[in-house]
C-alpha positions in Angstrom: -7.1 19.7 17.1 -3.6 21.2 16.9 -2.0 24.4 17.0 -1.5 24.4 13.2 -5.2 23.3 12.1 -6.4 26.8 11.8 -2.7 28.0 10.6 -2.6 29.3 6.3 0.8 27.7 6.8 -0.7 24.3 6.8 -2.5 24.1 4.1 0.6 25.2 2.2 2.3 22.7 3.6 0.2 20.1 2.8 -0.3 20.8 -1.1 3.4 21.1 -1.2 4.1 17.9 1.1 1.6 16.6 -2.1 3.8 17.4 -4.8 7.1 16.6 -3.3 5.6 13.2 -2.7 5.2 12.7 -6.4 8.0 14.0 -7.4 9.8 11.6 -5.0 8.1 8.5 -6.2 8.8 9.7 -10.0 12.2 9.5 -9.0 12.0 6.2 -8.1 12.0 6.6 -4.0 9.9 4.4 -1.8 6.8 5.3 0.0 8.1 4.7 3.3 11.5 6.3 2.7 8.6 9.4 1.1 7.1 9.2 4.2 10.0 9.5 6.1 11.4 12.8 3.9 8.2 14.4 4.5 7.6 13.6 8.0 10.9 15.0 8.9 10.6 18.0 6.6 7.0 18.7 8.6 8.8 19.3 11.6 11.8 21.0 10.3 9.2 23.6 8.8 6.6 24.2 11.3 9.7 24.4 13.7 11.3 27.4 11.4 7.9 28.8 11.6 7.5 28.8 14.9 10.8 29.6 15.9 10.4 33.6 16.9 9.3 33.3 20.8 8.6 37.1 20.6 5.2 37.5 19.4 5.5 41.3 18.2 8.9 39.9 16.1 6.3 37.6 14.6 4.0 40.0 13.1 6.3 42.2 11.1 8.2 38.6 10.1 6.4 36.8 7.8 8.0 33.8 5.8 7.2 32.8 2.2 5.6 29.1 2.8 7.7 28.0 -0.7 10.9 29.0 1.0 10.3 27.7 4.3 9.1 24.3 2.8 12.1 23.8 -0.2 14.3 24.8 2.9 13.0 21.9 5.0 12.6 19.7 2.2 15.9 19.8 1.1 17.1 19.4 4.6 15.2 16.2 5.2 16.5 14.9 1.7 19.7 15.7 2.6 19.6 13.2 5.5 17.9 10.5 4.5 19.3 10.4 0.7 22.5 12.6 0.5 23.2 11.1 -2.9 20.2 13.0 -3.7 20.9 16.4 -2.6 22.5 17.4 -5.6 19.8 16.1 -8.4 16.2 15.9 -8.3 16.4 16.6 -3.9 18.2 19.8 -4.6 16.4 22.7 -3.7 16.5 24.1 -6.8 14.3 21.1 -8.2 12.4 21.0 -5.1 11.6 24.8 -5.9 10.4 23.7 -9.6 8.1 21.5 -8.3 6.0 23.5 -5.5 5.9 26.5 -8.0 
């Protein structure tokens, strides 16, 4: 079982990780290059989230799940389709989507 299992932050991700998947495909992107986006945008999230050591810090910081994930979904666009990051992978359409 892993650390995130139990974690509210997961689920979000994973409804989210839903629609960006079909929103990729509508826009003509292949499953594996999908795949790939939302792999990489997995661990560019849960990495954000867990990226205050200081466990106090943590408990007064909380992050919006939306934010985190159109941050790290743009990111992961950005990289694997940069001629994307300015039409349907910019973060303002990835917001659209995942509200």
């Amino acid at each position: 079982m892993s650390a995130y299992d139990d974690n509210p932050y997961s689920v979000h991700f994973a409804h989210f990780a839903s629609k960006l998947e079909q929103h990729l495909r509508k826009n003509g992107i292949s499953c594996d290059d999908a795949d790939a986006i939302i792999e990489e945008s997995s661990a560019l999230y849960f990495e954000k989230l867990s990226s205050s050591t200081n466990k106090l810090l943590k408990a007064f910081k909380k992050h919006d799940p939306a934010d985190v994930f159109v941050d790290s979904a743009h990111r992961a666009i950005e990289r694997h389709l940069p001629e994307a990051k300015d039409t349907f992978g910019s973060s303002s359409e990835i917001y659209k989507i995942v509200r």
